[in-house]
N, C-alpha and C positions, 0 to 999 in steps of 0.2 A: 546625500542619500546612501543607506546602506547595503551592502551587496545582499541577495536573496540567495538561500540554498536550497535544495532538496535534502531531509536527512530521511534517510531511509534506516529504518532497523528492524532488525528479527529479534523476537521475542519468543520465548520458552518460558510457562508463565508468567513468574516477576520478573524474568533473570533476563538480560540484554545479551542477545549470541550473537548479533549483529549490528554494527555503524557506520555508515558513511554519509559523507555531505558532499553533496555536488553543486556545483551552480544551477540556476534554476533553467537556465539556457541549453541547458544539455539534453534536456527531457523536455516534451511535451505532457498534458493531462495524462493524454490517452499512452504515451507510453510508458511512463509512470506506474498505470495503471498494469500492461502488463508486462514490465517487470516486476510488482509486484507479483502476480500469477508467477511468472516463471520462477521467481525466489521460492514462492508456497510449495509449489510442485515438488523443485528439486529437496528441500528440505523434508518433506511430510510423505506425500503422495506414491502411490503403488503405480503401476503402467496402466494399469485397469481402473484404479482414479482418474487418470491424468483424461482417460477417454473418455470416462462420463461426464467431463467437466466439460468436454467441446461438444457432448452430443448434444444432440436438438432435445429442446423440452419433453419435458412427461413422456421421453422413452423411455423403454425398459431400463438401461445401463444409467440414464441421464442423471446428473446429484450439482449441488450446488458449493462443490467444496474448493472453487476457486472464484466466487461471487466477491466483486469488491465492493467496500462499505464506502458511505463519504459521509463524515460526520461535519457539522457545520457549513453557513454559508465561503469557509475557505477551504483552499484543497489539503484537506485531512485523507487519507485514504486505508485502507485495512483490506487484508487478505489472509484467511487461515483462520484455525482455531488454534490449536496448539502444536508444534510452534505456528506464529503467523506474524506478517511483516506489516508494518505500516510506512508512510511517506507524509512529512507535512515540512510545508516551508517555514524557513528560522531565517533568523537575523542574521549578521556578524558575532553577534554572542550564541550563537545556537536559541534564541529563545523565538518560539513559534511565533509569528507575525500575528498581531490582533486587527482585526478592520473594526473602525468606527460602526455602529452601529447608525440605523438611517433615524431614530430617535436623539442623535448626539449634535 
C-alpha cells in the first residue's frame, strides 16, 4: 500500500507560489480545512476581511471570503480567490488518489 499525503498549494492564478506534502496523518479534515483559511488570510486578506469572515451571517461586516469548497466525493478542498490555496491527497508519486466509483 502506498503512503497518502496532503499536498497543499497556493496558487496566484496559473502560477504555483506554494508546495508542500505532508502525510496525511498530520492533519485531520477539519484541520485541513483551516489551515487552509489561515494560508488564505495571511496571504490576501485586510484585518477588516479577516473579521467579516468569522462574523455571524448576514451581518453588516459578514463576507464569505474564507468559505471552503470540496470538490468531489474525495477530500479536494479550496480557499481564496486570488491568490487561494487548495489541499487534496496524492500518492507517493504526487498523483491525486482516484476512488472507484460505486458503478465500478
Amino acid at each position: 500500500m502506498s503512503n497518502r499525503y496532503w499536498r497543499i498549494r497556493g496558487h496566484e492564478g496559473i502560477n504555483v507560489t506554494f508546495e508542500k506534502h505532508v502525510p496525511v496523518g498530520y492533519f485531520s479534515d477539519t484541520q485541513i480545512q483551516i489551515l487552509l483559511q489561515a494560508l488564505t488570510a495571511k496571504a490576501s486578506l485586510s484585518f477588516d476581511e479577516i473579521l467579516g469572515a468569522y462574523a455571524r451571517r448576514r451581518t453588516k461586516i459578514s463576507n464569505d471570503l474564507l468559505a471552503i469548497l470540496k470538490e468531489g466525493p474525495y477530500p479536494h478542498y479550496s480557499c481564496g480567490t486570488n491568490p487561494y490555496f487548495t489541499a487534496i491527497v496524492v500518492d507517493d508519486h504526487h498523483k491525486p488518489l482516484v476512488y472507484p466509483s460505486i458503478d465500478d
